[in-house]
N, C-alpha and C positions, 0 to 999 in steps of 0.2 A: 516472434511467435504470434500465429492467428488464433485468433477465441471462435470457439462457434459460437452459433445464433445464443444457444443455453446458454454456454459458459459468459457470453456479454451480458445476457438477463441476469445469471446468479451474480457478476460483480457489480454488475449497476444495484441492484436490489440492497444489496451489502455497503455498498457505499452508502446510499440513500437512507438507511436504516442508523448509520451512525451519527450521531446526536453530540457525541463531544469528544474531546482531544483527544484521550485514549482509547475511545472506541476506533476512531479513525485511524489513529497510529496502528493499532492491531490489524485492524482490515487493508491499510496500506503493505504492511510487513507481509500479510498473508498472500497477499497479491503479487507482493514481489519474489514471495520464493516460488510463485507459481509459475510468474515470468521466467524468471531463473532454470527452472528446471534442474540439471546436474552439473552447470554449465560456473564453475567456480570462479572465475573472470566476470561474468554478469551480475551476480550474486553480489561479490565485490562491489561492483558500482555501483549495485540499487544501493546497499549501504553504507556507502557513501552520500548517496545520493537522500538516501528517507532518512538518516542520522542529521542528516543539515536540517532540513524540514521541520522533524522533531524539535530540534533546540528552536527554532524560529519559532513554532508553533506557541512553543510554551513561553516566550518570553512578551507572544501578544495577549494575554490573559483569556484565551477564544473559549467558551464553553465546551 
């Protein structure tokens, strides 16, 4: 999937704005189901993929 110019400004801006682990987690998740689209295979992976992440995340004590 290609982002345009906007769509690259609104998730950089959103990532940027995320300050600690669950903000991140939400804006990661959010992102993914955007990647995603209605595409239920990709979906799948992203959470596979941000569920690992998650557990990692939280086990390094990160703001």
């Amino acid at each position: 999937m290609a982002f345009s110019p906007g769509q690259l400004d609104y998730w950089n801006k959103r990532l940027e704005a995320a300050r600690t682990n669950p903000d991140r987690a939400r804006t990661m998740w959010d992102l993914a189901r955007t990647i995603a689209g209605r595409d239920d295979a990709v979906w799948a992976d992203l959470v596979r993929l941000l569920g690992t992440w998650t557990e990692q995340q939280q086990g390094q004590g990160k703001p």
